[in-house]
C-alpha positions in Angstrom: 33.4 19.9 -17.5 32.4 16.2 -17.1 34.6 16.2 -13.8 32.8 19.5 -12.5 29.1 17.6 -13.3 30.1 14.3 -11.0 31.7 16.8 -8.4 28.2 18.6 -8.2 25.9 15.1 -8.4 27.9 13.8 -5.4 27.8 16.8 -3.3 23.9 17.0 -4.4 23.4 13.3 -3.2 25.6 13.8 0.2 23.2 17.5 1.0 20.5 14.9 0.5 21.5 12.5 3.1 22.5 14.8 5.3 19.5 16.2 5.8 17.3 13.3 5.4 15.5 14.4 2.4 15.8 10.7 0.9 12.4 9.9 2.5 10.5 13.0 0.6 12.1 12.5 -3.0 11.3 8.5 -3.2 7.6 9.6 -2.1 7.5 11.7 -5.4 10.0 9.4 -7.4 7.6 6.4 -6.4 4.5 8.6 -8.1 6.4 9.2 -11.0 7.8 5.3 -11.4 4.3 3.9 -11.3 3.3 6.1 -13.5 6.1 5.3 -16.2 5.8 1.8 -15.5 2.3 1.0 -15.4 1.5 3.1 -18.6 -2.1 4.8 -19.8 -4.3 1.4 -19.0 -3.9 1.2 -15.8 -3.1 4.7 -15.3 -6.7 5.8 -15.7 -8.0 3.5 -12.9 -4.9 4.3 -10.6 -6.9 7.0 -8.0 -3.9 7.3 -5.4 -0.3 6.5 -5.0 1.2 7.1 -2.0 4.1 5.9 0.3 4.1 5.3 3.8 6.9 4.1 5.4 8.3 1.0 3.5 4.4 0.7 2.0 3.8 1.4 -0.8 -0.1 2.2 -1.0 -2.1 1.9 -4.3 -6.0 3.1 -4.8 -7.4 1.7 -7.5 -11.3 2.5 -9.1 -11.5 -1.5 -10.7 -11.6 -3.8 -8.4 -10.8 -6.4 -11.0 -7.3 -4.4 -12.3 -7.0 -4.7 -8.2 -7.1 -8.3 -8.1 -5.3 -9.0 -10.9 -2.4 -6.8 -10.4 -2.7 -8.2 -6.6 -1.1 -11.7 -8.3 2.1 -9.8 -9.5 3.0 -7.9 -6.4 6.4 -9.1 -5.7 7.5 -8.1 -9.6 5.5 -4.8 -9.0 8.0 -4.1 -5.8 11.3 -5.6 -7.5 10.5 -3.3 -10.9 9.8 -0.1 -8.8 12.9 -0.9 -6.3 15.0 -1.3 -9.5 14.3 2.0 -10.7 15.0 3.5 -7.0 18.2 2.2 -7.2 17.5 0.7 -3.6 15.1 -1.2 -1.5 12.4 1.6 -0.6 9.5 -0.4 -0.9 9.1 -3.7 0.6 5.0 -3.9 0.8 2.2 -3.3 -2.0 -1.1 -2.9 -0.7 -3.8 -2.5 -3.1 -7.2 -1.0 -2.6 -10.6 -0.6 -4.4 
């Protein structure tokens, strides 16, 4: 059954590229990631996540939790790449 399972998730995962659908599910998966990682606190300020391109783009309603998550942007990208399993984002912009 185990051998059936892989079969199925590499089949899944070649569809995928094949018909460039990478694009759309990191657009959701990013959502989803902030969401885990950042937790409740900085949930409730977080107005829009959205990305564009290799951007991702963050809307936030406290302009201080925008500054001060502005000083950990590199370790923001690296976490959210990490659980991507590849190098989607490679730009944080955050707004207020």
């Amino acid at each position: 059954m185990e051998g059936n399972t892989q079969l199925l998730s590499s089949v899944i995962k070649q569809l995928i590229k094949q018909n460039r659908l990478e694009y759309g599910l990191h657009k959701v998966e990013v959502q989803e990631i902030w969401e885990r990682l950042m937790g409740n606190a900085i949930i409730k300020y977080t107005t829009s996540v959205e990305l564009k391109g290799d951007v991702l783009y963050i809307q936030l309603s406290s302009p201080a939790l925008c500054q001060e998550l502005g000083y950990g942007k590199e370790k923001i990208i690296a976490l959210i790449n990490e659980e991507l399993g590849e190098e989607v984002v490679k730009k944080l912009h955050l707004t207020s």
